[in-house]
N, C-alpha and C positions, 0 to 999 in steps of 0.2 A: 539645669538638670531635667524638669520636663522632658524638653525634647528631647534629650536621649532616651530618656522611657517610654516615650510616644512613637520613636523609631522601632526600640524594641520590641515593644506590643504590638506594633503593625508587621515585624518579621515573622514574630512568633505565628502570628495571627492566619499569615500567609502561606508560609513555610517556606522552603529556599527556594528559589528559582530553577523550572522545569526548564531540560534542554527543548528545543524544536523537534516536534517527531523527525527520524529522520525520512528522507525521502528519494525514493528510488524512478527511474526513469523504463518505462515499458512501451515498446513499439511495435504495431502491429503492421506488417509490412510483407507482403506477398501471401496472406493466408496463413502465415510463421507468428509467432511472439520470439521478438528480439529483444534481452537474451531469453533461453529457456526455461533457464536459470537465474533463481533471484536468492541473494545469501541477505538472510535480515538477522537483526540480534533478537534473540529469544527475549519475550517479557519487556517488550515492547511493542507501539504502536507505533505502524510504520505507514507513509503516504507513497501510493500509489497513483505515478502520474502516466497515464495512458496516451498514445498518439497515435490512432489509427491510420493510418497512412494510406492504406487501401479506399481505391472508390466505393465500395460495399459498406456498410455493418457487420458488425464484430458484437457477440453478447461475451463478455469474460465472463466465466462462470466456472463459483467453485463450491462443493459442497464440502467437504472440508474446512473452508473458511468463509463459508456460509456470507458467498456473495456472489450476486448478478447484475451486470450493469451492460445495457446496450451502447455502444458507442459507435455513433453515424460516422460514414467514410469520408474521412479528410476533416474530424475532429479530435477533439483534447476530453477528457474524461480524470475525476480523481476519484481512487478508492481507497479507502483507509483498513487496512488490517492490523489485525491482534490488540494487543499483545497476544503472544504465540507459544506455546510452550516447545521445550526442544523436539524435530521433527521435519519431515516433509510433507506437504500439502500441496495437492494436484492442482491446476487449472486447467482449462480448456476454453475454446474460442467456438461458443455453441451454433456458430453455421459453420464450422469447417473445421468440425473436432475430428480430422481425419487428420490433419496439419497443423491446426494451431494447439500446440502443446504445451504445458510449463510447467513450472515446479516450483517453491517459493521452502527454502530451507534456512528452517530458523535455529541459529543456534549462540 
């Protein structure tokens, strides 16, 4: 009987097991973010794996979800967001916010 109550108390203790954030793929590739568009579920925390493809740097930056990360050309970068409430949230690609555009809609 113990150990069942010992299994219990370490459940309770813990709580139930959290999924893996989940995790989305972002490419930076001709001065562009592919895709533009990023559809995440609201009221969670979502990972951000970036692949700068271009020989240049790339800053991703967002003030909406109040993140900036530089990512040297022909590297991997991870950025974690939200959780998010329902909504859209701008990004931009701060050397070439003329072109590198995105969106990241969380719902």
């Amino acid at each position: 009987m113990f150990p069942t109550a010992l299994v219990l108390a370490l459940f309770l203790a813990t709580g139930p097991a959290q999924a893996a954030d989940p995790e989305l793929s972002l490419v930076i590739k001709n001065h562009r973010f592919e895709p533009a568009e990023l559809r995440v579920p609201a009221g969670r925390r979502v990972k951000l794996s970036v692949h700068n493809q271009d020989a240049t740097p790339e800053e991703f930056d967002s003030f909406s979800l109040n993140r900036e990360k530089v990512i040297p050309g022909g590297s991997r970068a991870t950025i974690f967001i939200g959780p998010l409430k329902p909504g859209t949230y701008e990004f931009i690609g701060e050397y070439n916010a003329a072109t590198a555009k995105g969106v990241v809609i969380a719902e």
